[in-house]
Rosetta silent file (secondary structure, phi, psi, omega in degrees, C-alpha in Angstrom):
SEQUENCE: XXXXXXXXXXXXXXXXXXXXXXXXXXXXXXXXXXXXXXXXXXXXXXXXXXXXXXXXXXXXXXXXXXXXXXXXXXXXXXXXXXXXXXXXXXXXXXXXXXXXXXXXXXXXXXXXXXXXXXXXXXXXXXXXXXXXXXX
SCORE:     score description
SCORE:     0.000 S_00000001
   1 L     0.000  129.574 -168.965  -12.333  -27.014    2.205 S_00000001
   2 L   -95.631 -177.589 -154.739   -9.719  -29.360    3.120 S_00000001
   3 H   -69.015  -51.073 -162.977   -5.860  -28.188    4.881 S_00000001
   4 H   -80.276  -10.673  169.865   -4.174  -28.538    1.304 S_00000001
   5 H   -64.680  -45.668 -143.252   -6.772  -26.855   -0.559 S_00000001
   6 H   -88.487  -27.017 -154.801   -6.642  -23.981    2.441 S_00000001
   7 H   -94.976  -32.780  166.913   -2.839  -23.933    1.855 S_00000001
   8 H   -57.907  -42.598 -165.512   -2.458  -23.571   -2.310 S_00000001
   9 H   -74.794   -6.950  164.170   -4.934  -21.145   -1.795 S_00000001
  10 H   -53.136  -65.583  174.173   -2.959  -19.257    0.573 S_00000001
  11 H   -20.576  -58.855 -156.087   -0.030  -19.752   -1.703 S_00000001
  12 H  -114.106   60.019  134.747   -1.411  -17.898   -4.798 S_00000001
  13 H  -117.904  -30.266  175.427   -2.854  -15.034   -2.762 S_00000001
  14 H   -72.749  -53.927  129.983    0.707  -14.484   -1.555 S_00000001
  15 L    -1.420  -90.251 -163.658    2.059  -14.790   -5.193 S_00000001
  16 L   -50.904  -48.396  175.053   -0.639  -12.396   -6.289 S_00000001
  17 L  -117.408   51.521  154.798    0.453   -9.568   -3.737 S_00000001
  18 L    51.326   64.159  150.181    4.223  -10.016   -3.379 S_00000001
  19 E   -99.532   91.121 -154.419    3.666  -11.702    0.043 S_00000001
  20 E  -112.382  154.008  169.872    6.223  -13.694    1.440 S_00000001
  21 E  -147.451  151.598 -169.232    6.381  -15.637    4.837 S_00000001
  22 E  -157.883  179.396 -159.356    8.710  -17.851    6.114 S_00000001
  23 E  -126.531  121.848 -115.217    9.857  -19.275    9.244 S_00000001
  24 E  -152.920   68.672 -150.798   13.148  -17.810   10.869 S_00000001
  25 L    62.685 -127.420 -163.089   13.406  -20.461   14.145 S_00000001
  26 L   -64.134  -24.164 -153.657   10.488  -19.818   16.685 S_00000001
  27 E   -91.341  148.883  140.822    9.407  -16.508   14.424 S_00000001
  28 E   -64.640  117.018 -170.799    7.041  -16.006   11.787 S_00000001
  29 E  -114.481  137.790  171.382    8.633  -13.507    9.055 S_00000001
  30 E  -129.837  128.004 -169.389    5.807  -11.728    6.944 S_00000001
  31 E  -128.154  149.426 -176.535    7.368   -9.578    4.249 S_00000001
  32 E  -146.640  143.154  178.718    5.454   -7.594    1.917 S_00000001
  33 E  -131.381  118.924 -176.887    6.661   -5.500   -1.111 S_00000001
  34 E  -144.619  122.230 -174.943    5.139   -2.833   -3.177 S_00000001
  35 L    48.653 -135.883 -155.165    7.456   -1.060   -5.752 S_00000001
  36 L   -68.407  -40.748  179.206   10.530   -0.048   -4.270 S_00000001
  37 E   -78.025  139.100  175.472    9.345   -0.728   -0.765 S_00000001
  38 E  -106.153  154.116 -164.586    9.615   -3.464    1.829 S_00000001
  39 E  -152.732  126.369  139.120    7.845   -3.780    5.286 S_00000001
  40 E   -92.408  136.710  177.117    8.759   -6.556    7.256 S_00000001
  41 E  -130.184  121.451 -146.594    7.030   -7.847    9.850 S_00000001
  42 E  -116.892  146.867 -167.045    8.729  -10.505   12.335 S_00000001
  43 E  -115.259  126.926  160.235    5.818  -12.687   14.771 S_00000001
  44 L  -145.074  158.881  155.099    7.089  -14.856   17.810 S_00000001
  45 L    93.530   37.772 -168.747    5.913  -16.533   20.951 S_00000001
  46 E   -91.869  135.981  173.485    2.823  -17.930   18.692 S_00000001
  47 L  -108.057 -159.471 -135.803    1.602  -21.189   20.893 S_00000001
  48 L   -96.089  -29.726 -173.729    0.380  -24.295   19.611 S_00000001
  49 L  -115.044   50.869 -163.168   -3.015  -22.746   19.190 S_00000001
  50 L    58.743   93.558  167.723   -2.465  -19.791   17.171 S_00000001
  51 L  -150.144  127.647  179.331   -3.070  -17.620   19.459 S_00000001
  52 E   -89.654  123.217 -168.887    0.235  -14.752   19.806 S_00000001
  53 L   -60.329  -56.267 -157.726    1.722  -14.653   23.385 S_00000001
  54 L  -105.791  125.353  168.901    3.558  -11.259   22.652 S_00000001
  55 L   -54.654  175.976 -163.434    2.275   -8.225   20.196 S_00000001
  56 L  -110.076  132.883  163.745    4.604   -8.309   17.047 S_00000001
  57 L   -61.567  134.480 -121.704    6.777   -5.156   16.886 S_00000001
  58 L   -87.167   -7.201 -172.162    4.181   -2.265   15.943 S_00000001
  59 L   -91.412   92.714 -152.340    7.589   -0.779   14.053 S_00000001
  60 L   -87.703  156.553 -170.868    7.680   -2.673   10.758 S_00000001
  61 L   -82.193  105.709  174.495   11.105   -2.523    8.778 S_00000001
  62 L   -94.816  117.158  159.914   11.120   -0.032    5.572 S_00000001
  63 L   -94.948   -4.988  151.616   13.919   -0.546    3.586 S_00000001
  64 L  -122.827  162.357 -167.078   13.327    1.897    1.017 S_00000001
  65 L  -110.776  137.693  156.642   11.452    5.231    0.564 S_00000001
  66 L   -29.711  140.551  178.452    8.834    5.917   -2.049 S_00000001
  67 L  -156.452    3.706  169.593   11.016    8.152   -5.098 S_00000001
  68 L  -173.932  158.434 -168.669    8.547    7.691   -7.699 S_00000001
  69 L   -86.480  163.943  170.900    5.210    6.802   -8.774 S_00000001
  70 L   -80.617 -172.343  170.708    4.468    2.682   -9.358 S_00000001
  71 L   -77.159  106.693 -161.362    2.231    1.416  -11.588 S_00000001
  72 L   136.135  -51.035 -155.236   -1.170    2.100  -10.130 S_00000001
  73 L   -42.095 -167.936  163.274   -0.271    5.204   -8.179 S_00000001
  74 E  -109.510  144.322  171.188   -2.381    8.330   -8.915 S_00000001
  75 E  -140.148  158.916  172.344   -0.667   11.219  -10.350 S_00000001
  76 E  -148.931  175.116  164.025   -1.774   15.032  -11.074 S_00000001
  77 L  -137.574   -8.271  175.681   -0.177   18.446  -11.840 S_00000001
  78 L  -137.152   27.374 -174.609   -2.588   20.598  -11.079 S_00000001
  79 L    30.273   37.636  168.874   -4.615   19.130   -8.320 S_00000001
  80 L  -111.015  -39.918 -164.656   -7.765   18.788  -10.234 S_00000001
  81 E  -105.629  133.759  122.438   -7.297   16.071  -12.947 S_00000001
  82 E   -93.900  124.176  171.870   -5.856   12.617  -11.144 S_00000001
  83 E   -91.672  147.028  139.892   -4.733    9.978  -13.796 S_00000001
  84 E  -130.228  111.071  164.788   -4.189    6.484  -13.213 S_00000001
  85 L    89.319   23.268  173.656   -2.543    4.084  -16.032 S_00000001
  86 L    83.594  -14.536 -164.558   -2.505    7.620  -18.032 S_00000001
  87 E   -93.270  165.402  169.357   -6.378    7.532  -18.044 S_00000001
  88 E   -95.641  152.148 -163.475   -8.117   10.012  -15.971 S_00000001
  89 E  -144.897    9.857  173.903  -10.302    8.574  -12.885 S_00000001
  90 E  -154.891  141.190  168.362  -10.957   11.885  -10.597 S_00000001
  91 E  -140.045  108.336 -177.539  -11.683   14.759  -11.793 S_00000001
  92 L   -72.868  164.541  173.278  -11.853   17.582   -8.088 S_00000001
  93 L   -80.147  129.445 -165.874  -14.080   20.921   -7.907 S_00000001
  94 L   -91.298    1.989 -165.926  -11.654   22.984   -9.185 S_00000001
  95 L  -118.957   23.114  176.727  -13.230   25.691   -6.916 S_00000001
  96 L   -86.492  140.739 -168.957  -12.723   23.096   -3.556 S_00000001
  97 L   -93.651  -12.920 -178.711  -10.099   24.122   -1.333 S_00000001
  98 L  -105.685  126.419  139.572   -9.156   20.068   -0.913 S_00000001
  99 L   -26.507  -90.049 -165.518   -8.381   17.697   -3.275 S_00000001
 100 H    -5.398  -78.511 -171.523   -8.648   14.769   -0.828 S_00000001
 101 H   -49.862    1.601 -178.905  -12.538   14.082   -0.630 S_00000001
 102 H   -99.823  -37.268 -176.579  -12.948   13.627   -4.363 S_00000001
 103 H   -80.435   -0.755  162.957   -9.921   11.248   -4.479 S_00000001
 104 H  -121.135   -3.665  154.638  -10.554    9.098   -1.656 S_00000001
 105 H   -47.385  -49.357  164.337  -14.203    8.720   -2.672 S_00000001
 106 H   -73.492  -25.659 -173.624  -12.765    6.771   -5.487 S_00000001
 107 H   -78.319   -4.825 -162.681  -10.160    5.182   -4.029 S_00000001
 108 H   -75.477  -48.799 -151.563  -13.191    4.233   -1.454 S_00000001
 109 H   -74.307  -25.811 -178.200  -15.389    3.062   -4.285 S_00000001
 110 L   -97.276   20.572 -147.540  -12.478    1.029   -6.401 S_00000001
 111 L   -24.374   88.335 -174.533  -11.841   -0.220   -2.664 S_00000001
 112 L  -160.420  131.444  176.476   -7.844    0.117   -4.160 S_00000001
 113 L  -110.035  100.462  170.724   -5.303    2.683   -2.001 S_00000001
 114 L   -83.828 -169.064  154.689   -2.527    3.944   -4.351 S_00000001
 115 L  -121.466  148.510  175.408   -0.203    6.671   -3.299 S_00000001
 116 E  -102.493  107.744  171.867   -0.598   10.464   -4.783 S_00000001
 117 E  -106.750  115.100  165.666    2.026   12.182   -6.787 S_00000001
 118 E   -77.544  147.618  178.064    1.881   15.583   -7.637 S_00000001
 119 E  -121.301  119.274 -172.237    4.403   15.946  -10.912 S_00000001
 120 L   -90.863  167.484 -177.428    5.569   19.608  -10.874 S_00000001
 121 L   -45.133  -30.991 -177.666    6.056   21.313  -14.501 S_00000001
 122 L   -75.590   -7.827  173.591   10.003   20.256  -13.807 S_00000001
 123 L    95.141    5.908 -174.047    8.987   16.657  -14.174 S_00000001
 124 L   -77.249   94.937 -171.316    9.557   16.287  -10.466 S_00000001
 125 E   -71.536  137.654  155.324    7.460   13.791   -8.418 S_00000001
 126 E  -132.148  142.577 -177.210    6.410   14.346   -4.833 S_00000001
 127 L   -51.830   64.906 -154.322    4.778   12.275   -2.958 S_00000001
 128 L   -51.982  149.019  147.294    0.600   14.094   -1.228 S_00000001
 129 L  -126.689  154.368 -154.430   -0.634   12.684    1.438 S_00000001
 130 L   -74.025  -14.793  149.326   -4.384   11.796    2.026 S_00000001
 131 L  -125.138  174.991 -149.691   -3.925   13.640    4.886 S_00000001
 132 L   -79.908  -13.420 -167.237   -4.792   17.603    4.917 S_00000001
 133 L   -93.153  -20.130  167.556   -2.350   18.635    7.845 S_00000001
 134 L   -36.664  -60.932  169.980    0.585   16.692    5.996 S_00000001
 135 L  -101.931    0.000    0.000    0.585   18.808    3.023 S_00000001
Protein backbone atom coordinates (compact mmCIF):
# COMPACT_ATOMS: atom_id res chain seq x y z
CA UNK A 1 0.00 0.00 0.00
CA UNK A 2 1.52 3.15 -0.98
CA UNK A 3 1.67 6.72 1.58
CA UNK A 4 -1.42 8.22 -0.40
CA UNK A 5 -3.39 5.19 -0.48
CA UNK A 6 -2.43 4.81 3.54
CA UNK A 7 -3.63 8.46 3.89
CA UNK A 8 -7.35 8.48 1.94
CA UNK A 9 -7.75 5.54 3.80
CA UNK A 10 -7.13 7.15 6.98
CA UNK A 11 -9.29 9.97 5.80
CA UNK A 12 -12.59 8.01 5.37
CA UNK A 13 -12.14 6.05 8.60
CA UNK A 14 -12.07 9.45 10.30
CA UNK A 15 -15.18 10.61 8.27
CA UNK A 16 -16.86 7.36 9.17
CA UNK A 17 -16.42 7.91 13.07
CA UNK A 18 -16.57 11.69 13.52
CA UNK A 19 -12.74 11.76 13.95
CA UNK A 20 -10.99 14.79 13.51
CA UNK A 21 -7.18 15.61 13.83
CA UNK A 22 -5.37 18.47 13.11
CA UNK A 23 -2.23 20.12 13.87
CA UNK A 24 -2.24 23.06 16.50
CA UNK A 25 1.83 24.14 16.19
CA UNK A 26 4.13 21.31 17.64
CA UNK A 27 0.70 19.34 18.92
CA UNK A 28 -1.33 16.77 17.48
CA UNK A 29 -5.20 17.55 18.27
CA UNK A 30 -7.38 14.26 18.09
CA UNK A 31 -11.03 15.10 18.62
CA UNK A 32 -13.67 12.63 18.63
CA UNK A 33 -17.50 13.12 18.87
CA UNK A 34 -20.35 10.89 19.65
CA UNK A 35 -23.84 12.56 20.06
CA UNK A 36 -23.69 15.39 22.21
CA UNK A 37 -20.21 14.62 23.40
CA UNK A 38 -16.66 15.69 22.64
CA UNK A 39 -13.30 14.26 24.00
CA UNK A 40 -10.37 15.92 22.98
CA UNK A 41 -7.22 14.71 23.07
CA UNK A 42 -4.07 17.13 22.55
CA UNK A 43 -0.37 14.98 21.64
CA UNK A 44 3.07 16.91 21.75
CA UNK A 45 6.77 16.36 21.93
CA UNK A 46 6.19 13.55 19.03
CA UNK A 47 9.95 13.27 17.38
CA UNK A 48 10.74 12.74 13.93
CA UNK A 49 10.19 9.06 14.41
CA UNK A 50 6.86 8.77 15.80
CA UNK A 51 7.73 7.81 18.74
CA UNK A 52 5.91 10.36 21.81
CA UNK A 53 8.56 12.00 24.12
CA UNK A 54 5.84 12.93 26.79
CA UNK A 55 2.43 10.82 27.70
CA UNK A 56 -0.56 12.90 26.27
CA UNK A 57 -2.75 14.25 29.12
CA UNK A 58 -4.58 10.99 30.53
CA UNK A 59 -7.55 13.83 31.26
CA UNK A 60 -9.31 14.17 27.91
CA UNK A 61 -11.65 17.33 27.50
CA UNK A 62 -15.63 16.56 27.76
CA UNK A 63 -17.51 19.28 26.71
CA UNK A 64 -20.83 17.97 27.18
CA UNK A 65 -22.62 15.33 29.35
CA UNK A 66 -24.68 12.47 28.03
CA UNK A 67 -28.78 13.87 28.53
CA UNK A 68 -30.26 11.43 26.31
CA UNK A 69 -30.08 8.34 24.44
CA UNK A 70 -28.26 8.56 20.63
CA UNK A 71 -29.05 6.55 18.00
CA UNK A 72 -27.58 3.18 18.80
CA UNK A 73 -27.75 3.44 22.56
CA UNK A 74 -29.63 0.61 24.36
CA UNK A 75 -32.65 1.50 26.21
CA UNK A 76 -35.06 -0.52 28.75
CA UNK A 77 -37.78 0.17 31.37
CA UNK A 78 -37.84 -2.63 33.16
CA UNK A 79 -34.41 -4.08 33.15
CA UNK A 80 -35.25 -7.17 31.29
CA UNK A 81 -36.16 -6.24 27.65
CA UNK A 82 -33.11 -3.91 26.06
CA UNK A 83 -34.13 -2.36 22.63
CA UNK A 84 -31.90 -0.97 20.18
CA UNK A 85 -33.28 1.02 16.94
CA UNK A 86 -36.81 0.10 18.72
CA UNK A 87 -36.08 -3.64 18.01
CA UNK A 88 -35.34 -5.78 20.89
CA UNK A 89 -31.63 -7.37 21.07
CA UNK A 90 -31.35 -8.65 24.93
CA UNK A 91 -33.72 -10.11 26.49
CA UNK A 92 -32.10 -10.72 30.82
CA UNK A 93 -33.30 -13.65 33.28
CA UNK A 94 -35.89 -11.87 34.66
CA UNK A 95 -35.14 -13.90 37.87
CA UNK A 96 -31.07 -12.59 37.69
CA UNK A 97 -30.24 -10.15 40.19
CA UNK A 98 -27.93 -8.25 37.26
CA UNK A 99 -28.79 -7.08 34.15
CA UNK A 100 -25.16 -6.50 33.06
CA UNK A 101 -23.93 -10.10 31.97
CA UNK A 102 -26.72 -10.61 29.47
CA UNK A 103 -26.12 -7.12 27.96
CA UNK A 104 -22.52 -7.06 27.66
CA UNK A 105 -22.51 -10.57 26.19
CA UNK A 106 -24.08 -8.88 23.28
CA UNK A 107 -22.51 -5.89 23.21
CA UNK A 108 -19.32 -8.45 23.36
CA UNK A 109 -20.66 -10.48 20.48
CA UNK A 110 -21.88 -7.30 18.13
CA UNK A 111 -18.23 -6.16 19.28
CA UNK A 112 -20.37 -2.46 19.38
CA UNK A 113 -20.38 -0.47 23.09
CA UNK A 114 -23.50 1.78 23.28
CA UNK A 115 -24.48 3.46 26.47
CA UNK A 116 -27.64 2.08 28.68
CA UNK A 117 -30.68 4.10 29.41
CA UNK A 118 -33.15 3.10 31.70
CA UNK A 119 -36.52 5.26 30.60
CA UNK A 120 -38.63 5.53 33.80
CA UNK A 121 -42.62 5.38 33.27
CA UNK A 122 -42.20 9.50 33.44
CA UNK A 123 -40.43 9.34 30.13
CA UNK A 124 -37.26 10.21 31.97
CA UNK A 125 -33.87 8.89 30.72
CA UNK A 126 -30.99 7.96 32.98
CA UNK A 127 -28.05 6.98 32.06
CA UNK A 128 -26.81 2.60 33.81
CA UNK A 129 -23.63 1.90 33.93
CA UNK A 130 -22.00 -1.49 32.91
CA UNK A 131 -20.67 -1.30 36.08
CA UNK A 132 -22.58 -3.08 39.19
CA UNK A 133 -21.13 -0.78 42.05
CA UNK A 134 -22.17 2.41 39.93
CA UNK A 135 -25.75 1.73 40.01
Amino acid sequence: MNIQTTIEALETLCREHRITLKGEGDELVIEYKLGTITAQLRCSGINPDGVMEQEPDPEAELTEEFSEPEEGDYTTGDYSKFYQYGKLVVQADIDADDWRPAVQAHMDKEQFFPNVWCISDHGNAHLLSMDKESN
